[in-house]
N, C-alpha and C positions, 0 to 999 in steps of 0.2 A: 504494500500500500504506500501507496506518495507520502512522503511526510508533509504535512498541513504549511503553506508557504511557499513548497518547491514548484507549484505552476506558476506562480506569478512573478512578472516581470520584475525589476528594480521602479522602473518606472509609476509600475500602476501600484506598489510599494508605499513609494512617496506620496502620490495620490492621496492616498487611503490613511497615511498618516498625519497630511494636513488638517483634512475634512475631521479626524479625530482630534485633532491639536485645535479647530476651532473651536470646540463643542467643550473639549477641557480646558481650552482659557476662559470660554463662558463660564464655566462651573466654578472654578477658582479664583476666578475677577470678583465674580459676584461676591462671595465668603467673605474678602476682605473691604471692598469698595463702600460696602456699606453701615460699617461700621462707624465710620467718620459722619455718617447723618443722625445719630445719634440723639446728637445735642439742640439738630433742626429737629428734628421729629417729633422732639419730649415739646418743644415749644410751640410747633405745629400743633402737635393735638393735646395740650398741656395735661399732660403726665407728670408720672416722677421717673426718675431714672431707671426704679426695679422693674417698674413697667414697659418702658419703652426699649430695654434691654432682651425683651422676648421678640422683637425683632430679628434678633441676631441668634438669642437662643434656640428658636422654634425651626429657624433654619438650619442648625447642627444639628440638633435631637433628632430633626425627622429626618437629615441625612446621614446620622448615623444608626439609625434605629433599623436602616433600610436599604443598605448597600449589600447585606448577604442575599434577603428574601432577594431583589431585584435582580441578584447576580444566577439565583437559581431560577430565577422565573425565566431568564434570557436562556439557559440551559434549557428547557423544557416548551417554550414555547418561540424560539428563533430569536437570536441576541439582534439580529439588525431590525426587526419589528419591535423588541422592547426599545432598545438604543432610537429609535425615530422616534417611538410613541412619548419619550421622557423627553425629548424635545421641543414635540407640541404641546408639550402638558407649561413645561418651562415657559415658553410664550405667552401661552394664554394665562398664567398666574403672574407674570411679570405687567402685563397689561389692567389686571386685575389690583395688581399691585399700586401700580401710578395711578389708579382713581378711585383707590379706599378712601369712604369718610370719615373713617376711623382706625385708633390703633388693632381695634380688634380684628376687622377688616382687612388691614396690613399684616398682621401674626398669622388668617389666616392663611393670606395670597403667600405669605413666605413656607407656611407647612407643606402647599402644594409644590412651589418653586422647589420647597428640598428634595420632595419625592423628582421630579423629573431631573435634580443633580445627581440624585442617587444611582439613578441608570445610566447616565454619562459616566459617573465616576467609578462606577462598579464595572460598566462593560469597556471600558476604553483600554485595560490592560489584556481583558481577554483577547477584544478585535484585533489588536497588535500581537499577540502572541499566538492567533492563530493565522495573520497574514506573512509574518517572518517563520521560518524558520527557525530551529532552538539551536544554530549555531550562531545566528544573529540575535536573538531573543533581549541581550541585554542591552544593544544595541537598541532597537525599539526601547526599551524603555526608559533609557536615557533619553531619547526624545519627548519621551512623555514627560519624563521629570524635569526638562528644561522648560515645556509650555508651560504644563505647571507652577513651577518657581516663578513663570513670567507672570502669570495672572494675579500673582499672592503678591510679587511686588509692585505690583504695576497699581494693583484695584485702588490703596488709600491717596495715590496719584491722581488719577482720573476721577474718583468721586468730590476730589477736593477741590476738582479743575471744573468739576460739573457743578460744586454746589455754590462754585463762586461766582459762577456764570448765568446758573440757570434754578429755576423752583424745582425742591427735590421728586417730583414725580418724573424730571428727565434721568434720573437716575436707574428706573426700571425699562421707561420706555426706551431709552438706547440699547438692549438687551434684547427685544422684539425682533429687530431686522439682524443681529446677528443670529440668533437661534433660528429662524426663518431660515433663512443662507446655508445653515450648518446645515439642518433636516434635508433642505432642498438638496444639496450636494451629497449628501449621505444617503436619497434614496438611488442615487446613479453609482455614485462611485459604489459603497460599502458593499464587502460578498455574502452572499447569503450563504451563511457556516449552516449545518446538518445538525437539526435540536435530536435530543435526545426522547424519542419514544418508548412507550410504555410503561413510564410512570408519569404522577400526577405530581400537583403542588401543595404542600402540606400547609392548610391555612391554619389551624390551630400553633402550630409553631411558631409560626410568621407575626402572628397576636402577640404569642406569649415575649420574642423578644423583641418587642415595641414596648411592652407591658414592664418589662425589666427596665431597660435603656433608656425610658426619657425618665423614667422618676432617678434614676440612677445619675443622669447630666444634671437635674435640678437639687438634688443632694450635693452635688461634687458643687454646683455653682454658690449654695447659697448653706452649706453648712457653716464656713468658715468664716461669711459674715454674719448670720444671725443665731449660731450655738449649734452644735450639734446637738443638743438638749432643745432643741424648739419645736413645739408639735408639729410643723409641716417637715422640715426634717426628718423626725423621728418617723411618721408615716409613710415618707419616701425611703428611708431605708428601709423599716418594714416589706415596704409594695414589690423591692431590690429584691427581698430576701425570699418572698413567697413566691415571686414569679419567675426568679431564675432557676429556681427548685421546679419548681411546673415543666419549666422550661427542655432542662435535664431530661427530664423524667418524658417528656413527649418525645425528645431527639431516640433515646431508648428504645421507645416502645414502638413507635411507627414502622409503617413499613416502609415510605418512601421517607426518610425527614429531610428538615429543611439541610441540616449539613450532618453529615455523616462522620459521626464519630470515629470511626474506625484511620478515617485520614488522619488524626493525630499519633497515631501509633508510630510515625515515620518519625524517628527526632530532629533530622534535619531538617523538616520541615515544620512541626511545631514551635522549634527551636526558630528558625526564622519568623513565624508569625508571630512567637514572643518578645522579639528582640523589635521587632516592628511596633509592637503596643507601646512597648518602655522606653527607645529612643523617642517615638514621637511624644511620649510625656514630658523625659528630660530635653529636648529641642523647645519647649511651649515655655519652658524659665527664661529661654531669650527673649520670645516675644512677650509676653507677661512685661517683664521686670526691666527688660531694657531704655523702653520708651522713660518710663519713670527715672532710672538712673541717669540718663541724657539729661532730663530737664533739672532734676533737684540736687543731684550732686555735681554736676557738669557746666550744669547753668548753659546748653545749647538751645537756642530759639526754635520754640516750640515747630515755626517753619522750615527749620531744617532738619528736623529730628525723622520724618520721613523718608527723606534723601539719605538717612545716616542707615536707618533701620534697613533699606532698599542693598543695601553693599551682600549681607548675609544670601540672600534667594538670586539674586543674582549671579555670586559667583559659584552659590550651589547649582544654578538652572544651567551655566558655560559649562560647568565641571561636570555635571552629572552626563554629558555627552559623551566625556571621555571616561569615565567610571563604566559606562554602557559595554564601551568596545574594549575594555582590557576585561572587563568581567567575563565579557568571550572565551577571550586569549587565554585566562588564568583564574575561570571559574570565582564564583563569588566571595569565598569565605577568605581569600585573604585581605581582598578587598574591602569585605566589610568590616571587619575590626578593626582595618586600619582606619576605618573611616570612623568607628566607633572612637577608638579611643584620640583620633583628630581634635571630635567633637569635644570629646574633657580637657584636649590641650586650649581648644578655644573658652570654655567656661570659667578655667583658669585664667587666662588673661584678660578674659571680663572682670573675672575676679576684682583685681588689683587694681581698678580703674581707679581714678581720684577724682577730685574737685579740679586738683594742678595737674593731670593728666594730658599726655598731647594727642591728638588727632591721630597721629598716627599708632599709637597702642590703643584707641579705639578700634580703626578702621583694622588694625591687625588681625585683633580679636575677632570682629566679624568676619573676615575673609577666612580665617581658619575654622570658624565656623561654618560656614559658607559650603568649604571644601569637604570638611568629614563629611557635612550632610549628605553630598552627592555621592563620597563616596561607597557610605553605607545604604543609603534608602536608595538607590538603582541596585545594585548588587544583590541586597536583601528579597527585593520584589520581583525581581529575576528567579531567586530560590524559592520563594512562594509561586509565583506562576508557572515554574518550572517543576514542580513536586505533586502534581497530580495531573489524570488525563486528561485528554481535549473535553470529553463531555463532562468534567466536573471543570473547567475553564472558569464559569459564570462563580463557584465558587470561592473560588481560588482569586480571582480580583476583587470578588464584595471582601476578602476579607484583609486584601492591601486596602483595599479605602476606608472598610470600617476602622483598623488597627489604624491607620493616622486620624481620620475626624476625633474618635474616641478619646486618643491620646490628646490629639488636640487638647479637646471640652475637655476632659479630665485634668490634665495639666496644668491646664492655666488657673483653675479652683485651688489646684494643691500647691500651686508654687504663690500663688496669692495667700493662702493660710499661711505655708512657711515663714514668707517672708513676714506679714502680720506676727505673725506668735511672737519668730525671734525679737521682732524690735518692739514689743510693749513689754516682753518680760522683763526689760532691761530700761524700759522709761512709764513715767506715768502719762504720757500721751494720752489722748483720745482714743486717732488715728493713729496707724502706724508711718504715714505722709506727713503727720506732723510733729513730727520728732526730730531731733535736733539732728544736721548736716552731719558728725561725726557717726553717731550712731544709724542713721539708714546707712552710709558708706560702708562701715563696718558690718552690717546684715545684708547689705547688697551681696558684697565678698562671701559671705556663710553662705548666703540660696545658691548662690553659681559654685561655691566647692561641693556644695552638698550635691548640686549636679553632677559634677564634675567624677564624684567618687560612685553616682549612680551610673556613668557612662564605665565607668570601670569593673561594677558589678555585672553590667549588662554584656561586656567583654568578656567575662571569664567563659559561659559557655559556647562559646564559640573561638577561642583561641586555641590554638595546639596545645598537649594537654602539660611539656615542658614550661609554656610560659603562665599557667595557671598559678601558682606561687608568688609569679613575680608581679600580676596584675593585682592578686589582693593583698598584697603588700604595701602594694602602690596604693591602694583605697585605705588601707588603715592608715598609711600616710599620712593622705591628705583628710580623713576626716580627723586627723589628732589635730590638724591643726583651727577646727572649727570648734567655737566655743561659746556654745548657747546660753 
C-alpha cells in the first residue's frame, strides 16, 4: 500500500499547506487579538472585569473542551467535511459576534467561534500529516508551528491597530472574508482522506469531557483569586472530580470511545503527550508574568511592551522550520530536550532581569526562549502525530491542541497564584502588583526559577537514561536557590 503523501506532488504539497496555514493563522490571530479589547468591551457594555473576561474564557474552554471529540469526529465522518464545516461555523459566529447587544450575546458568539477553532486546530496537524509523508512529517509541522507562532504574535498587533482605528465590532468582522477564503480554497484544494467505517461516535463521552474541562479552566482561572475555599470553586472542583470519574469509567466500558485507552500503553508516546501538557504550562509563566515584569520593574512603555513580548513567537515560528527538518534527519527526542531544557536556560535569564537591566539580557532571554520552544513543540508533535495510525490521525492532533490550549488556560491560573502567594507572604500588600519594586523583582526571579526547574523535571523523562542524575541535580540546584 502507498504510504499516505507519496502521490502527491511537492507542489500540490505546498498548496495544501497554505490553505491550512490560512485557516490556523485565523485560529491563532483570533486567541490572542482579542484580548486587548478587553478594557473596550467592559466599557462598551459596562461590566466589571470578571465578566467581560468570559470573553476570552469561553473561547478557550470551548476550545479546549473540544479538540479530541472534533478530532474523532473528522476520523469517523471525513476530516475535510469537519475541517470546512468548522469554518463556516467560524464565520457565521464571528459575524454574530460584531452585532451582539450584549456581553452575553458576545460569550455566546465566542462559544460557537471556539467550536469551529476546534476543528481547524484539531485537524490541521492531521491534514498535514496525512499529505507529507512520515519522512517529511516534521517538516510539515514546523510549518505549522511557524503560522502558528505568527498568529499568536501578530493578533495583540492588529487588534491594537484595529481598535485604534476602528469601533470594536471590526474586530470580528475582519475574520468573515478570511474564513470565507480559507473554506473556499479548502473545498478545491484539500484531499479527501478515507474516514474510518464501522464505528460510530461516542456522544456520552464527548458530554462527559466538556462536563470535566470547563468547570476545570474556571477552577484553575478563578481559584487563586477568590480562595480555593469559595463555594463556586469548591463546586467546580467537585463537578472536576465527579465527571472525570464518569469520564474514565465511559472510555472503559464502550465499545467504540471517544479515545482509546489502550494508545497510552506506548510510553513514547504518552510520554510525548505528557511533556506537551507540562511545557505548554511552564511556556504560559512567560506570557502571564512577562508583560507585568516589562512594565513595573522595567519601567518599558506600556507601547512597547508588545513589540518586546512579539521577539519570543517569532523566533520560535523562524526556528521551528528548522527544528521541523532536523527532527527528520535525527528523529525527535534529541531535539526535544534540547529544546526543553533551552526553555529553562531562557527562564533563567528572565530570571535575573532588573529595574537597571539592558535591553539586551531582555531580548536574550526571549530569543532563547523563543528557540527551545521550536525546538521542542515541532519535535514533540511530530512524536504525537507520528505514534498512532492514519485512522486514529483525528486523535492524535485533538490531543497536540488540547495539550497546548489546556496548558495554556491552566498555566496562566497557576503561574498567577504562584506569583500572588510568593509576594504577599513576604508583604502586607493588598495586591500582589502593589508591593514594593524590590520585592515583585525578587518573586518575579522565584516564578521563572521555579519554571525553570519544572523545565528540568519535564527533561528527565525523556533524556538518555546516563544524563538522568545530572538533570535532577541541576533542579535541586536551582530550586535551593529559591526562597519563599
Amino acid at each position: 500500500m502507498a504510504q499516505p503523501g507519496a502521490e502527491m506532488t511537492s507542489k500540490r504539497r505546498i498548496v495544501v499547506t497554505l490553505v491550512i496555514g490560512m485557516a490556523t493563522f485565523l485560529s491563532t490571530v483570533t486567541a490572542s487579538m482579542v484580548n486587548v479589547s478587553l478594557p473596550t468591551l467592559a466599557n462598551e457594555f459596562a461590566v466589571d472585569l470578571p465578566t467581560v473576561q468570559w470573553v476570552v474564557l469561553a473561547y478557550f474552554a470551548t476550545v479546549a473542551s473540544l479538540h479530541i471529540s472534533v478530532g474523532r469526529l473528522a476520523d469517523l465522518m471525513g476530516r475535510k467535511r469537519v475541517y470546512l464545516t468548522g469554518l463556516v461555523l467560524f464565520a457565521a459566529a464571528s459575524i454574530v459576534a460584531a452585532f451582539s447587544p450584549g456581553v452575553r450575546w458576545l460569550v455566546a458568539a465566542r462559544v460557537a467561534q471556539g467550536f469551529g477553532a476546534s476543528t481547524i486546530q484539531a485537524n490541521s496537524p492531521a491534514l498535514l500529516t496525512y499529505v507529507y509523508p512520515a519522512a517529511q512529517r516534521g517538516r510539515a509541522l514546523g510549518y505549522w508551528g511557524f503560522i502558528a507562532s505568527a498568529g499568536l504574535a501578530s493578533g495583540p498587533v492588529i487588534g491594537g491597530l484595529i481598535l485604534g482605528f476602528a469601533p470594536w465590532p471590526v474586530l470580528f468582522l475582519v475574520l468573515v472574508p478570511w474564513a470565507v477564503a480559507a473554506c473556499a480554497a479548502g473545498f478545491f484544494v484539500l484531499p479527501t482522506i478515507p474516514r474510518v467505517h464501522g464505528e460510530r461516535f461516542d456522544i456520552p463521552s464527548a458530554a462527559l469531557l466538556i462536563l470535566w474541562i470547563t468547570p476545570a479552566v474556571f477552577a484553575l482561572n478563578r481559584g487563586f483569586r477568590v480562595g480555593w475555599t469559595s463555594a463556586p470553586v469548591l463546586v467546580a472542583l467537585a463537578a472536576v472530580g465527579v465527571f472525570i470519574t464518569l469520564f474514565l469509567l465511559r472510555l472503559r466500558r464502550a465499545d467504540y470511545p471517544l479515545i482509546d485507552l489502550s494508545i497510552f500503553r506506548s510510553s513514547s508516546f504518552s510520554t510525548a503527550v505528557s511533556v506537551s501538557l507540562l511545557g505548554f504550562v511552564s511556556l504560559s509563566s512567560v506570557m502571564l508574568l512577562a508583560p507585568f515584569m516589562l512594565q513595573n520593574v522595567m519601567a518599558i512603555p506600556v507601547a512597547q511592551v508588545g513589540a518586546m513580548l512579539a521577539i519570543y513567537p517569532v523566533v520560535s515560528g523562524v526556528r521551528a522550520i528548522f527544528a521541523g527538518r532536523a527532527s527528520d534527519r535525527f528523529g525527535p527526542r534529541i531535539l526535544r530536550t534540547s529544546g526543553i531544557l533551552g526553555l529553562g536556560s531562557g527562564y533563567v535569564t528572565l530570571a535575573f532581569l532588573s529595574a537597571g537591566a539592558s535591553m539586551f539580557h531582555l531580548v536574550t532571554g526571549l530569543a532563547i526562549v523563543g528557540a527551545g520552544n521550536a525546538f521542542w513543540g515541532t519535535p514533540n508533535s511530530s512524536a504525537i502525530m507520528g505514534g498512532l495510525p492514519r485512522e486514529k490521525l483525528g486523535i492524535a492532533g485533538g490531543l497536540v491542541a488540547a495539550t497546548r490550549t489546556f496548558g495554556w488556560a491552566s498555566g496562566r491560573a497557576i503561574w498567577g497564584g504562584v506569583f500572588a502567594l510568593v509576594v504577599l507572604s513576604r508583604t502586607t500588600a493588598g495586591s500582589a502588583l502593589d508591593a514594593g519594586l524590590d520585592v515583585q523583582t525578587t518573586r518575579f526571579r522565584t516564578a521563572f526559577l521555579i519554571a525553570a526547574a519544572m523545565t528540568l523535571a519535564i527533561a528527565a523523562p525523556v533524556v538518555p537514561r546516563w544524563a538522568a542524575g545530572c538533570v535532577f541535580q541541576l533542579g535541586a540546584t536551582c530550586l535551593s536557590t529559591v526562597s519563599i
